[in-house]
N, CA, C and O atoms as a Tripos MOL2 file, in Angstrom:
@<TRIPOS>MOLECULE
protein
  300   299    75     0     0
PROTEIN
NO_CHARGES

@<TRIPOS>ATOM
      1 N           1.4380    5.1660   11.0180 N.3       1 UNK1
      2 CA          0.8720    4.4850    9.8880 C.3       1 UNK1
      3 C           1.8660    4.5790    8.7300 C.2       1 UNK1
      4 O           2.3870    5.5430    8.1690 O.2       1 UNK1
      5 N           1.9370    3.5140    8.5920 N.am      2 UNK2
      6 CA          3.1530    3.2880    6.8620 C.3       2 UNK2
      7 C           2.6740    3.7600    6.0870 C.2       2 UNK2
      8 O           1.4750    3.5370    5.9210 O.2       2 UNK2
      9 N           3.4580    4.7510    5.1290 N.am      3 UNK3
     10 CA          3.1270    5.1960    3.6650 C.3       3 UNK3
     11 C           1.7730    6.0980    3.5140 C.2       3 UNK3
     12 O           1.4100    6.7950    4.4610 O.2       3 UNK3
     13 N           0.9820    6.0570    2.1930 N.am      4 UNK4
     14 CA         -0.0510    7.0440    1.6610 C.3       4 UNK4
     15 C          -1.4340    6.0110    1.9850 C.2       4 UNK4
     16 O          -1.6480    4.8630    1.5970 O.2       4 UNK4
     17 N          -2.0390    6.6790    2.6240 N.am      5 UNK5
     18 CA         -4.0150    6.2070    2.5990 C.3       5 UNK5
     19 C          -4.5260    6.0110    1.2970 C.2       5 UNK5
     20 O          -4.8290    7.0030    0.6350 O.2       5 UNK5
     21 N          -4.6390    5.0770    0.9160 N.am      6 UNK6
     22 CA         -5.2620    4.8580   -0.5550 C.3       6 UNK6
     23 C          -6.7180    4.8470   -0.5250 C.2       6 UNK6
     24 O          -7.4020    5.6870   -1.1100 O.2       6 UNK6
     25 N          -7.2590    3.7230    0.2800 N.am      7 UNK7
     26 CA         -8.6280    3.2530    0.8670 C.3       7 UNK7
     27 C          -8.8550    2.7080    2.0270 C.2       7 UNK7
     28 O          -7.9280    2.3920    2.7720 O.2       7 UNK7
     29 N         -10.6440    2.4540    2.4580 N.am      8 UNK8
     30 CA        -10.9250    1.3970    3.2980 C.3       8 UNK8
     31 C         -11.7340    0.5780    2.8330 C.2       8 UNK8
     32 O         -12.1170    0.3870    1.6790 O.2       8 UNK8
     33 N         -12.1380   -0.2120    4.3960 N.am      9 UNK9
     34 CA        -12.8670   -1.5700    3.5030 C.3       9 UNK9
     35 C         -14.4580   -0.7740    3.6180 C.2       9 UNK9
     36 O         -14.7440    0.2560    4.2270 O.2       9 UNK9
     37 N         -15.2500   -1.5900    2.8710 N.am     10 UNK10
     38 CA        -16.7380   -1.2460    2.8510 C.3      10 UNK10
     39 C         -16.7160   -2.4570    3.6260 C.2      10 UNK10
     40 O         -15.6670   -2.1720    4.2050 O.2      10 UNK10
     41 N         -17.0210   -3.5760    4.1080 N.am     11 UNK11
     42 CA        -17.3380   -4.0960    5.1750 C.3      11 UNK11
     43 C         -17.1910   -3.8280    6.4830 C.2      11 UNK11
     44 O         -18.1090   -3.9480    7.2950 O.2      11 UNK11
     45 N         -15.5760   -3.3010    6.8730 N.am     12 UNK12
     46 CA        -15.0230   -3.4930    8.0830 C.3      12 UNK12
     47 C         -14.3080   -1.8900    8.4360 C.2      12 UNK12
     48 O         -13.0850   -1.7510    8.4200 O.2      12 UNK12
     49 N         -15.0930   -0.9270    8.6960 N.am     13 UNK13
     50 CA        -14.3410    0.5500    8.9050 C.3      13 UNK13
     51 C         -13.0140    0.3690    9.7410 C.2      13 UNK13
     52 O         -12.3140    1.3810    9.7410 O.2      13 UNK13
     53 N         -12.6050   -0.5130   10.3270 N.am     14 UNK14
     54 CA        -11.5730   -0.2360   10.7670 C.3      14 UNK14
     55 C         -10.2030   -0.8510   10.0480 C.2      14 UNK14
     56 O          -9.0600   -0.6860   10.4750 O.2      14 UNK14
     57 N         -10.5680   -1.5700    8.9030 N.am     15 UNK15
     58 CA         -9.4970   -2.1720    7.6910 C.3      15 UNK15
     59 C          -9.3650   -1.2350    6.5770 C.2      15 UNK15
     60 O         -10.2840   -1.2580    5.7590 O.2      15 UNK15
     61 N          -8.1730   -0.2190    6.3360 N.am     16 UNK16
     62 CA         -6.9750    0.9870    5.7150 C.3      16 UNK16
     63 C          -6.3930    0.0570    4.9380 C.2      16 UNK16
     64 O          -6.1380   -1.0940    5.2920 O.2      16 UNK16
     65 N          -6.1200    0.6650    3.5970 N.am     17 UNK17
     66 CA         -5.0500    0.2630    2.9710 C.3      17 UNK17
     67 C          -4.3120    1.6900    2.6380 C.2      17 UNK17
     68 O          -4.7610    2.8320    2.5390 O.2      17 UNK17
     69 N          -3.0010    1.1510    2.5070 N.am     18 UNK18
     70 CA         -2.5140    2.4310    2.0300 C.3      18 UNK18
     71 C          -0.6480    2.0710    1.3880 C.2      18 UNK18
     72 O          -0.1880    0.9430    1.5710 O.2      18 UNK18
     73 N           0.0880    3.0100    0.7800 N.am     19 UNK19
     74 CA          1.2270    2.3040   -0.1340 C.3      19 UNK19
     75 C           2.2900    2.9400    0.8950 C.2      19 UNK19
     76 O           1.9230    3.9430    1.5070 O.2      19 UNK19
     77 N           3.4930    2.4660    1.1130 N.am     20 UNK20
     78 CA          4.7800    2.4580    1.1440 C.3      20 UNK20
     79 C           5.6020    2.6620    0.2580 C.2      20 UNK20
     80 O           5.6510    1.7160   -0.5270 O.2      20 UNK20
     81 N           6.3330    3.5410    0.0050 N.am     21 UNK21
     82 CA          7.8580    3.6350   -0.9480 C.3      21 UNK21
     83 C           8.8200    3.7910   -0.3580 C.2      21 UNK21
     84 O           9.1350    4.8120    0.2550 O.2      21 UNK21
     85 N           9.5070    2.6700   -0.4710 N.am     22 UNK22
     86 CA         10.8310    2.6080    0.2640 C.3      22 UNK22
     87 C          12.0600    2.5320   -0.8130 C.2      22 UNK22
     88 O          11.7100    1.9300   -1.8280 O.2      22 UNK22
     89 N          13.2020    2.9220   -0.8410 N.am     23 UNK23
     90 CA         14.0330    2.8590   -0.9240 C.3      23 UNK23
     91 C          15.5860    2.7650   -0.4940 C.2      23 UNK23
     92 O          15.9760    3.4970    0.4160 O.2      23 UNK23
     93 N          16.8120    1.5470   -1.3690 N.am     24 UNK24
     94 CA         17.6770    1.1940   -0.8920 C.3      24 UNK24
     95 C          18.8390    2.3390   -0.8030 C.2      24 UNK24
     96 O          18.6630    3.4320   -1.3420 O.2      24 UNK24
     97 N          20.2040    1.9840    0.0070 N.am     25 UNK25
     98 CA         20.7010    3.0720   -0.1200 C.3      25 UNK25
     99 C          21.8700    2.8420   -2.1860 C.2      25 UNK25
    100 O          22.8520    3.5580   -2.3810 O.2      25 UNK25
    101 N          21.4990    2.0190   -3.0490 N.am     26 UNK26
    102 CA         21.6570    1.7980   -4.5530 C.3      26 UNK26
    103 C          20.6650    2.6750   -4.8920 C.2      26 UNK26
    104 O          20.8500    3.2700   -5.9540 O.2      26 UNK26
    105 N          19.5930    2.9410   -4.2470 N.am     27 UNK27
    106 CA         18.3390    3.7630   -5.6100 C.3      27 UNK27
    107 C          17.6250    2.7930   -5.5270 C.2      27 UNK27
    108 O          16.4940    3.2270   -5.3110 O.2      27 UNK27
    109 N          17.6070    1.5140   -5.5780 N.am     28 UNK28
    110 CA         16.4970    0.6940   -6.0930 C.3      28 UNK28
    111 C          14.9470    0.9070   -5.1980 C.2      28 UNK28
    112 O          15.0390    0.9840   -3.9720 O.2      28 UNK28
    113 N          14.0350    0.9670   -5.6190 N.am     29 UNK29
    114 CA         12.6780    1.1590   -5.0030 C.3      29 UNK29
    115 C          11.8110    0.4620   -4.9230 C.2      29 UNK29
    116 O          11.1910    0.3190   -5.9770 O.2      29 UNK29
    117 N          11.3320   -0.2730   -3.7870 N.am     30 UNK30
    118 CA         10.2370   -0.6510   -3.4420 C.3      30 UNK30
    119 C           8.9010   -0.3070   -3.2290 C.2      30 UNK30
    120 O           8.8690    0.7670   -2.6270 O.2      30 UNK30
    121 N           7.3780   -0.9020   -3.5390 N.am     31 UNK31
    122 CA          5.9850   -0.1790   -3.2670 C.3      31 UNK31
    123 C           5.4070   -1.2760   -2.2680 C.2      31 UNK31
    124 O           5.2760   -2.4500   -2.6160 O.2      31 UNK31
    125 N           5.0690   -0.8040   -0.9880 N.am     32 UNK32
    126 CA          4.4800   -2.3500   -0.4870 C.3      32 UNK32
    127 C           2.9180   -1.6600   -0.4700 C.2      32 UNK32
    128 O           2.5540   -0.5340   -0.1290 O.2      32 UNK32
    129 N           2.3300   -2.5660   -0.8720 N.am     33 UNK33
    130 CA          0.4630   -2.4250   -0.5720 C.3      33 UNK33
    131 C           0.4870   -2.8350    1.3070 C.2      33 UNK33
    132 O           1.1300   -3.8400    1.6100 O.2      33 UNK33
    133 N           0.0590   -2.3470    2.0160 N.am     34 UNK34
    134 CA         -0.4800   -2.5780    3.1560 C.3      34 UNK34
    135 C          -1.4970   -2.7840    3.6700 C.2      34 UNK34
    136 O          -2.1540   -1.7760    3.4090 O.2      34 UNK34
    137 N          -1.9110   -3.2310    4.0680 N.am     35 UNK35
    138 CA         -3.3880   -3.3650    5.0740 C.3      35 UNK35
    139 C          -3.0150   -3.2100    6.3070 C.2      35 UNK35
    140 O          -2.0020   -3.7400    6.7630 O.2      35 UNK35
    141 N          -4.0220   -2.2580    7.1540 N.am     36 UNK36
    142 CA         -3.6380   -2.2530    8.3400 C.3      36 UNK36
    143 C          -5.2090   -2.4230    9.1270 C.2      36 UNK36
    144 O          -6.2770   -2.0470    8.6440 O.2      36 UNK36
    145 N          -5.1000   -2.7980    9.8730 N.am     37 UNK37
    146 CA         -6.3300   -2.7350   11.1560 C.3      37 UNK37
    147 C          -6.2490   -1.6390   12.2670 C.2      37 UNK37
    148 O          -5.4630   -1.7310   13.2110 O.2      37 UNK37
    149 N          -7.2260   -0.4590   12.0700 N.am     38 UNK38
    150 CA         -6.8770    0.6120   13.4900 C.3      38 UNK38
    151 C          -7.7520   -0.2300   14.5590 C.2      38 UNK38
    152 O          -8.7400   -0.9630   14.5160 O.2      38 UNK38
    153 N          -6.7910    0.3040   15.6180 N.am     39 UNK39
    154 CA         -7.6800    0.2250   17.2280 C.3      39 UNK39
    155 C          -7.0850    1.0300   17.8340 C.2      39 UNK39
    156 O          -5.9440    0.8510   18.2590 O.2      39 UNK39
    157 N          -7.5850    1.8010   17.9450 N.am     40 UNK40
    158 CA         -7.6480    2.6330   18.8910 C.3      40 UNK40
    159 C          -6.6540    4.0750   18.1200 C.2      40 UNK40
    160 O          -6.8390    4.6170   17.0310 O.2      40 UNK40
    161 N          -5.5150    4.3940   19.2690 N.am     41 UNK41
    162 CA         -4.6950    5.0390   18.2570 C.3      41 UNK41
    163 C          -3.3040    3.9810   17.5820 C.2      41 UNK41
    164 O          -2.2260    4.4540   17.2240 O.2      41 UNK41
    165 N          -3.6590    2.5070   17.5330 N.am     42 UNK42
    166 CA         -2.5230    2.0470   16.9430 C.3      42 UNK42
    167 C          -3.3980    1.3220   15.5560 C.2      42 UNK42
    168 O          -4.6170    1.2400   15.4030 O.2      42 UNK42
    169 N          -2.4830    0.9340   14.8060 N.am     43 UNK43
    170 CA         -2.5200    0.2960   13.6540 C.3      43 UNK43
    171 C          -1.6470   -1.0750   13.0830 C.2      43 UNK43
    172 O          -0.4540   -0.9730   12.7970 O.2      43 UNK43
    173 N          -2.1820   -1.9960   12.9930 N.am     44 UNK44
    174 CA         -1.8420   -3.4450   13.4450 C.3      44 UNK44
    175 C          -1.5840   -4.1790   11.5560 C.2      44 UNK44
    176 O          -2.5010   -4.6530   10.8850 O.2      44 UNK44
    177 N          -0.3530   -4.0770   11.1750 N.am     45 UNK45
    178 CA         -0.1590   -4.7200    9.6890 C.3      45 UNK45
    179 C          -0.8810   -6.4320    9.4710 C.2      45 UNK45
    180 O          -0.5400   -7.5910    9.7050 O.2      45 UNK45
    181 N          -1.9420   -5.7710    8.9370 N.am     46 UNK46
    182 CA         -2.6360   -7.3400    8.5160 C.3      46 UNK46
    183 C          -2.0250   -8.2510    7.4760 C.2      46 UNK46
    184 O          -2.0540   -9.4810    7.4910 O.2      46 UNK46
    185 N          -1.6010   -7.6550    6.7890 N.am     47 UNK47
    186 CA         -0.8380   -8.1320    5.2870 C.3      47 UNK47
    187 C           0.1010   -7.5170    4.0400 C.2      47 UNK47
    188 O          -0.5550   -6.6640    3.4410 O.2      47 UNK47
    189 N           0.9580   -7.6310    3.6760 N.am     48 UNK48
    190 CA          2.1140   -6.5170    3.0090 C.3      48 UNK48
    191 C           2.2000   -7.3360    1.7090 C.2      48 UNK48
    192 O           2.3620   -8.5570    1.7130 O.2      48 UNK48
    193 N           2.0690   -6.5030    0.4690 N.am     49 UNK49
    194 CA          2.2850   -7.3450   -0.8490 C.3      49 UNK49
    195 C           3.2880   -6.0800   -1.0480 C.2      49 UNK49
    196 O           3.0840   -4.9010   -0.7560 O.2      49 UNK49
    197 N           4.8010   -6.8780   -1.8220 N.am     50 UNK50
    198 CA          5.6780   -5.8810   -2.2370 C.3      50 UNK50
    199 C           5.9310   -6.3250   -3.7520 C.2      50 UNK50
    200 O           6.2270   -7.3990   -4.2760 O.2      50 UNK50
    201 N           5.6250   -4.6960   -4.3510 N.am     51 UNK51
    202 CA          5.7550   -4.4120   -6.0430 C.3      51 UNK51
    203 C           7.0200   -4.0960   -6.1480 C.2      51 UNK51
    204 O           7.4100   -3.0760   -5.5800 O.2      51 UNK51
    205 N           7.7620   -4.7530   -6.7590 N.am     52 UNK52
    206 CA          9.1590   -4.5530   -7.3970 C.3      52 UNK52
    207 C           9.2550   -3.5320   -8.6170 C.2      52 UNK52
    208 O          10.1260   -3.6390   -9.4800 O.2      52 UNK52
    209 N           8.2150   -2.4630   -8.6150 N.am     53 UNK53
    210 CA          7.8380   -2.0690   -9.9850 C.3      53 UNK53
    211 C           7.0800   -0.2620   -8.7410 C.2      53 UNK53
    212 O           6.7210   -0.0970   -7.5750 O.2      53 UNK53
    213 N           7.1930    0.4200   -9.7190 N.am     54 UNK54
    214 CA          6.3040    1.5220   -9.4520 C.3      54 UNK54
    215 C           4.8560    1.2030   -9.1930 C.2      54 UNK54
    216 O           4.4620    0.4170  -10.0540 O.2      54 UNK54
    217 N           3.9030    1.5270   -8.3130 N.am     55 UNK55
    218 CA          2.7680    1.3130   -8.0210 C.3      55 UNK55
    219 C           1.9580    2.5490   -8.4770 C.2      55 UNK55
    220 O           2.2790    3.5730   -7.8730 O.2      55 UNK55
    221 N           0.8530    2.7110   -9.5220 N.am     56 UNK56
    222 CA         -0.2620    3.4840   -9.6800 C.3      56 UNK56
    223 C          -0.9250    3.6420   -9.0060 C.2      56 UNK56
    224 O          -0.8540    3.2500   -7.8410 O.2      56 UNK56
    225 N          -2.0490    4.4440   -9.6300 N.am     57 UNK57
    226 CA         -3.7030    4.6380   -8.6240 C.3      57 UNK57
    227 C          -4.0440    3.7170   -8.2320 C.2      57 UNK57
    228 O          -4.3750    2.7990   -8.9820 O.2      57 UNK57
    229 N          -4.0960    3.6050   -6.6400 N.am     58 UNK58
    230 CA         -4.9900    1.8610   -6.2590 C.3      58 UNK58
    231 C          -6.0930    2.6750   -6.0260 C.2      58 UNK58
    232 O          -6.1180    3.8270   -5.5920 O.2      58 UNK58
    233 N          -7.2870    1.7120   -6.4710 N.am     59 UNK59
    234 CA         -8.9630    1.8270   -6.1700 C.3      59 UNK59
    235 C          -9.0190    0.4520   -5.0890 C.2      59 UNK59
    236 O          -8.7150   -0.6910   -5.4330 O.2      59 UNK59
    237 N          -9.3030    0.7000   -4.2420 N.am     60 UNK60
    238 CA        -10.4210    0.0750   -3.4580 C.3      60 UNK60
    239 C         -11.6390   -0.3000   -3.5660 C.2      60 UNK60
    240 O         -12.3530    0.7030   -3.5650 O.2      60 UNK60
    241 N         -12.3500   -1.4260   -3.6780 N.am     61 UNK61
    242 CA        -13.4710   -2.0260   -4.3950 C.3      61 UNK61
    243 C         -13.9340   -2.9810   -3.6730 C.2      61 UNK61
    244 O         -13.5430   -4.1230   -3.9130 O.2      61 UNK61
    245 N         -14.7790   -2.7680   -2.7280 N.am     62 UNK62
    246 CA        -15.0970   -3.8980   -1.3650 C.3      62 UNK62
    247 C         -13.8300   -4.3850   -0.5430 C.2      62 UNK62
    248 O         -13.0520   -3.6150    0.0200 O.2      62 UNK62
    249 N         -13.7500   -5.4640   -0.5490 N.am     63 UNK63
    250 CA        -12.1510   -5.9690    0.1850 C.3      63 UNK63
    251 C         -11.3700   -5.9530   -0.5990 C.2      63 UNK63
    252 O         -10.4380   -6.5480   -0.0580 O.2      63 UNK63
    253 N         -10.8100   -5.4570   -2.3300 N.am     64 UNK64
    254 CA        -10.2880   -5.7470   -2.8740 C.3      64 UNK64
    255 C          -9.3070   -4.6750   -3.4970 C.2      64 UNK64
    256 O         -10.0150   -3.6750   -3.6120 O.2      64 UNK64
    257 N          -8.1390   -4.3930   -3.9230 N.am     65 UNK65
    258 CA         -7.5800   -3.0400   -4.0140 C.3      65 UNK65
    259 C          -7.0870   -3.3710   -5.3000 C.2      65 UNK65
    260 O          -7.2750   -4.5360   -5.6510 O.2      65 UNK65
    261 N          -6.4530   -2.5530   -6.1440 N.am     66 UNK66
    262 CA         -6.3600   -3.0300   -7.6560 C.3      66 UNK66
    263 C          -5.6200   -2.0370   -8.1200 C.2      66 UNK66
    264 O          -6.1210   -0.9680   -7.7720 O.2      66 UNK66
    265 N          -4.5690   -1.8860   -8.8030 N.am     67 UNK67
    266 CA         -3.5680   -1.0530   -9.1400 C.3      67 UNK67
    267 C          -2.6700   -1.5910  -10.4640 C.2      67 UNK67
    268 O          -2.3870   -2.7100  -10.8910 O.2      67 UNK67
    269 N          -2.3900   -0.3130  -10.8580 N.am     68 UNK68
    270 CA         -1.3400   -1.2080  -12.2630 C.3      68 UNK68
    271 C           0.3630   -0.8160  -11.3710 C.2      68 UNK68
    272 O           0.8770   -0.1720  -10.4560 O.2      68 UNK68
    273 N           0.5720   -1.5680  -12.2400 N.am     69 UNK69
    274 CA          2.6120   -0.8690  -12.2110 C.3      69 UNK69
    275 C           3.2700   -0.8620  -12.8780 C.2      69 UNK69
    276 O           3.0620   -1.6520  -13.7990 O.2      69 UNK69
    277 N           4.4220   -0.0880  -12.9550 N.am     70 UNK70
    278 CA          5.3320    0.1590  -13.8380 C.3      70 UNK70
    279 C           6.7890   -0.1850  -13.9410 C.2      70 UNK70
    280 O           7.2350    0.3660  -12.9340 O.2      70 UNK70
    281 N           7.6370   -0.6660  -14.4420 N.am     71 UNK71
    282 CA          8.6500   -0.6480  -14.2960 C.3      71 UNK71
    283 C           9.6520    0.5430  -14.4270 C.2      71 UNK71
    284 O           9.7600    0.7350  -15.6390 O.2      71 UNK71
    285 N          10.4100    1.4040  -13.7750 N.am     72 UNK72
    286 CA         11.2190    2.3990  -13.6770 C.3      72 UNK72
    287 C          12.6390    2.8770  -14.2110 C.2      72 UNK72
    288 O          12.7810    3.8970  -13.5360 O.2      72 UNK72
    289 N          13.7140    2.7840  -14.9560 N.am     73 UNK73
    290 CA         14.7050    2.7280  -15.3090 C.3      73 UNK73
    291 C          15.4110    4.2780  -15.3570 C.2      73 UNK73
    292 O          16.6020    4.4930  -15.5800 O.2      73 UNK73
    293 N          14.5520    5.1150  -15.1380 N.am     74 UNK74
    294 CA         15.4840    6.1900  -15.0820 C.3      74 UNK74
    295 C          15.4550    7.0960  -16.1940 C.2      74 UNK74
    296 O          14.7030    6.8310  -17.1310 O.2      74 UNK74
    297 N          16.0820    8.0020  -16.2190 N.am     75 UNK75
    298 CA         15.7460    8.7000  -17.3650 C.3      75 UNK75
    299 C          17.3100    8.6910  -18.1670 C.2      75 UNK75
    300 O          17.4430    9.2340  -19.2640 O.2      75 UNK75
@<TRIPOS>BOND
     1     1     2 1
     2     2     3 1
     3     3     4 2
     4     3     5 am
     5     5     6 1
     6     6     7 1
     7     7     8 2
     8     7     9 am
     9     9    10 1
    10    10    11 1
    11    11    12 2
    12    11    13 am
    13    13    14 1
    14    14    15 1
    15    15    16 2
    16    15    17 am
    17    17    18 1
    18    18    19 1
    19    19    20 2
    20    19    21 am
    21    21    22 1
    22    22    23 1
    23    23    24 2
    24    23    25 am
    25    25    26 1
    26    26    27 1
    27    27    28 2
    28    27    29 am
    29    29    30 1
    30    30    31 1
    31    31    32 2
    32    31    33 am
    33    33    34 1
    34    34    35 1
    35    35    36 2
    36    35    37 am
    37    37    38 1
    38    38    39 1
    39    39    40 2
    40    39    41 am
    41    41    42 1
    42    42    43 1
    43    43    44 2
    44    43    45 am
    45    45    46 1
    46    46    47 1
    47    47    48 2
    48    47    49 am
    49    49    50 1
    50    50    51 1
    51    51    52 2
    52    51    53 am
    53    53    54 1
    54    54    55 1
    55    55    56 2
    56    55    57 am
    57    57    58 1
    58    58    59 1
    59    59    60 2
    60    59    61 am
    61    61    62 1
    62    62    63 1
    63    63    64 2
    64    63    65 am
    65    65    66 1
    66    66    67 1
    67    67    68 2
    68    67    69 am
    69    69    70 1
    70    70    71 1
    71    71    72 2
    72    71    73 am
    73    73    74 1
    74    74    75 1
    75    75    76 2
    76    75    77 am
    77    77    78 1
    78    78    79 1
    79    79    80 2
    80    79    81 am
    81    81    82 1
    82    82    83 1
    83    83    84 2
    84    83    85 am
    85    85    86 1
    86    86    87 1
    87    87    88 2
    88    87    89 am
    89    89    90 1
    90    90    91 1
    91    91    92 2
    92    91    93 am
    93    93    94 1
    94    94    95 1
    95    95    96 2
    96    95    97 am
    97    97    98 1
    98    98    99 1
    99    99   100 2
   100    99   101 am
   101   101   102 1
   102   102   103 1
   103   103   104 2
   104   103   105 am
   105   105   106 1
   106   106   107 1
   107   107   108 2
   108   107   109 am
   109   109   110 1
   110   110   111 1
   111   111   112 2
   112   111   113 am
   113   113   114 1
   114   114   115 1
   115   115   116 2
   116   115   117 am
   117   117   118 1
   118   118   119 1
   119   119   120 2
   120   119   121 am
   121   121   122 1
   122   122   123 1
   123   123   124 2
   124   123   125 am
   125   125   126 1
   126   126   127 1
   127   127   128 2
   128   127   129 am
   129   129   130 1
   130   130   131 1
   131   131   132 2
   132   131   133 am
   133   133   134 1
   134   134   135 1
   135   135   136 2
   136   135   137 am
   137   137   138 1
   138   138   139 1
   139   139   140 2
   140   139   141 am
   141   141   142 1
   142   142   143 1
   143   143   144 2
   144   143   145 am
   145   145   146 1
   146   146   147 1
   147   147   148 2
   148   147   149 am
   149   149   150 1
   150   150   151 1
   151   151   152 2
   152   151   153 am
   153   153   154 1
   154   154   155 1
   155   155   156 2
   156   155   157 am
   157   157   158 1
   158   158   159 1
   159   159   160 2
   160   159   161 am
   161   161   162 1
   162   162   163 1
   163   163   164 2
   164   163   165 am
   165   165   166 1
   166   166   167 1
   167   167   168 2
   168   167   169 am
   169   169   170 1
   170   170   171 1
   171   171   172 2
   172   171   173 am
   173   173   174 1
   174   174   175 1
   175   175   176 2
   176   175   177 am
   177   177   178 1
   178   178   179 1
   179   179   180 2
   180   179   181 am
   181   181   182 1
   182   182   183 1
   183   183   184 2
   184   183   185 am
   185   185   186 1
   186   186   187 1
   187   187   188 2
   188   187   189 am
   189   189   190 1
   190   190   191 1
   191   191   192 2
   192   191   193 am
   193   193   194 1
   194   194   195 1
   195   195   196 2
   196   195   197 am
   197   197   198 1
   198   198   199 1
   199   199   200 2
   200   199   201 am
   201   201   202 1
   202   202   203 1
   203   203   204 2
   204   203   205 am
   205   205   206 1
   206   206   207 1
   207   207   208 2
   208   207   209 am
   209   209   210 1
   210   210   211 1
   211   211   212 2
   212   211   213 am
   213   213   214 1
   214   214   215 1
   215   215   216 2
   216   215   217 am
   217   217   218 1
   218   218   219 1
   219   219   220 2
   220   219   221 am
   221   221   222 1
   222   222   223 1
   223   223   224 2
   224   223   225 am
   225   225   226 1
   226   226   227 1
   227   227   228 2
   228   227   229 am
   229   229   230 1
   230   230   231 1
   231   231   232 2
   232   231   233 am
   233   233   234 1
   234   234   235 1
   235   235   236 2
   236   235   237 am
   237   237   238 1
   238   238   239 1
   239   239   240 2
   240   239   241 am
   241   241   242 1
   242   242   243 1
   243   243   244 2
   244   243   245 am
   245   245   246 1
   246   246   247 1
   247   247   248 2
   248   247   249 am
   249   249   250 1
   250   250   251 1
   251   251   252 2
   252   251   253 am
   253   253   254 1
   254   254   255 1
   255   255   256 2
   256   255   257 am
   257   257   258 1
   258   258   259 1
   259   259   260 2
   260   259   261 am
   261   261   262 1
   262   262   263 1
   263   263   264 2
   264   263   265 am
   265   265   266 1
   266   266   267 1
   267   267   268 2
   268   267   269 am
   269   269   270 1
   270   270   271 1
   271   271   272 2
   272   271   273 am
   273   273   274 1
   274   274   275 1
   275   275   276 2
   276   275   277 am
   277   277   278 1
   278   278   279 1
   279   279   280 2
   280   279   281 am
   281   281   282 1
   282   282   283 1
   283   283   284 2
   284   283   285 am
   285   285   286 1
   286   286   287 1
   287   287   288 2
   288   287   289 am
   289   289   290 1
   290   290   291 1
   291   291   292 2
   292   291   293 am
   293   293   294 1
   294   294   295 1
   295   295   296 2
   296   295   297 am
   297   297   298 1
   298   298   299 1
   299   299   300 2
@<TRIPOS>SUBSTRUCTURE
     1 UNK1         2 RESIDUE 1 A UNK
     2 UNK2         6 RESIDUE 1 A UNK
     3 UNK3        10 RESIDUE 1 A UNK
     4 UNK4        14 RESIDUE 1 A UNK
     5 UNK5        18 RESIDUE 1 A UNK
     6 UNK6        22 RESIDUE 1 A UNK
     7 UNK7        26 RESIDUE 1 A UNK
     8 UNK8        30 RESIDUE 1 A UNK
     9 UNK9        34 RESIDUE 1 A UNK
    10 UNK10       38 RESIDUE 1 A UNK
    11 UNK11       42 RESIDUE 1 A UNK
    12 UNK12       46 RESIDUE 1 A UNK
    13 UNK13       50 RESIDUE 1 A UNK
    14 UNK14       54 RESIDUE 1 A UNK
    15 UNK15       58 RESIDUE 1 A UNK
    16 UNK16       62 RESIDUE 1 A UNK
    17 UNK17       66 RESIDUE 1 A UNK
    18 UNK18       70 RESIDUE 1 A UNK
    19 UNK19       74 RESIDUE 1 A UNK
    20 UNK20       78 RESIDUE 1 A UNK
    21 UNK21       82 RESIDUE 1 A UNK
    22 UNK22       86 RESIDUE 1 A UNK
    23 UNK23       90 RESIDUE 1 A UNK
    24 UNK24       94 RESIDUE 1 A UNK
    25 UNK25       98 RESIDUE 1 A UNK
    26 UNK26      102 RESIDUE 1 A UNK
    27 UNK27      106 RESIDUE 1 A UNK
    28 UNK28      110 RESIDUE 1 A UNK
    29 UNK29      114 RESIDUE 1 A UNK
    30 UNK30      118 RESIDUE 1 A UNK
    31 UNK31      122 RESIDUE 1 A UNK
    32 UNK32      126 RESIDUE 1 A UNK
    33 UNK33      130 RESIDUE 1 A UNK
    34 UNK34      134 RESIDUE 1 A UNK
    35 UNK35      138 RESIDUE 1 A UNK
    36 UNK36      142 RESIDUE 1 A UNK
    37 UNK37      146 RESIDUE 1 A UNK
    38 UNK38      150 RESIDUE 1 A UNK
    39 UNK39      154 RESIDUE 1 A UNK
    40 UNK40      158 RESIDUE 1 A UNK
    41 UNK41      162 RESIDUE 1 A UNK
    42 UNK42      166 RESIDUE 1 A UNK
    43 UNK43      170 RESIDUE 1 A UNK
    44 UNK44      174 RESIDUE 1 A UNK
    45 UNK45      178 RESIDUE 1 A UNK
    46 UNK46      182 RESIDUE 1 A UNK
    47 UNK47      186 RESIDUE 1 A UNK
    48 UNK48      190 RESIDUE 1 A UNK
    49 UNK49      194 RESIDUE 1 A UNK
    50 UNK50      198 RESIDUE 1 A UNK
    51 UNK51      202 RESIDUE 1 A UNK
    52 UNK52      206 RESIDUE 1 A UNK
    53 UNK53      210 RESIDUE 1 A UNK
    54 UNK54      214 RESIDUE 1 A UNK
    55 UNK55      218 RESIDUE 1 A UNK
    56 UNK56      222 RESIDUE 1 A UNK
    57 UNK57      226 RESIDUE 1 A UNK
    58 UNK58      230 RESIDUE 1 A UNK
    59 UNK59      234 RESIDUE 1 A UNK
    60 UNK60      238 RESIDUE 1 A UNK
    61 UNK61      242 RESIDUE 1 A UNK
    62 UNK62      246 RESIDUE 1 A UNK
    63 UNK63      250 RESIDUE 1 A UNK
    64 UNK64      254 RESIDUE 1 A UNK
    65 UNK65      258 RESIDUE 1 A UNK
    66 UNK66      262 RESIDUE 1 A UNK
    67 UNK67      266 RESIDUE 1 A UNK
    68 UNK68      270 RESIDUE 1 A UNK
    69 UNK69      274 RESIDUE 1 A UNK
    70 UNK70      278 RESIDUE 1 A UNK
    71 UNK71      282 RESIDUE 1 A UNK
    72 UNK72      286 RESIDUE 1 A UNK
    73 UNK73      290 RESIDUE 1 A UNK
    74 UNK74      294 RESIDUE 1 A UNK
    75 UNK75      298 RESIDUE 1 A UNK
C-alpha cells in the first residue's frame, strides 16, 4: 500500500485513502492523494491526485477527502 492511511469510505469499506511523499533526486517533493480498493491481500489504485505543494491533515467526509497545502521553500 502507497504512502500514510488517512481514511475510508463510509459507503464502501473496502475504498482507503491514504498520501504518498515522494521525492526527486533535486529535493523537489511531491504529495499524491490516493485511493485504493482492497481485495483481498492486494490493493488496486482507483485514482491519484498529485499536490505540487505540501499536503496537510486530510479528513475524510463520506466519499470526499479535503486537505489544505502548502507551499515549501526551505528554510
Amino acid at each position: 500500500m502507497p504512502g500514510v492511511l488517512v481514511g475510508g469510505s463510509s459507503t464502501d469499506p473496502s475504498i482507503i485513502y491514504t498520501i504518498d511523499y515522494r521525492y526527486d533526486a533535486s529535493g523537489n517533493s511531491w504529495d499524491d492523494i490516493d485511493v485504493l480498493k482492497l481485495s483481498g491481500n492486494v490493493a488496486y489504485l482507483q485514482s491519484q491526485t498529485t499536490a505540487r505543494r505540501l499536503v496537510g491533515n486530510v479528513i475524510v467526509q463520506n466519499d470526499t477527502a479535503y486537505t489544505t497545502a502548502q507551499e515549501y521553500t526551505g528554510c
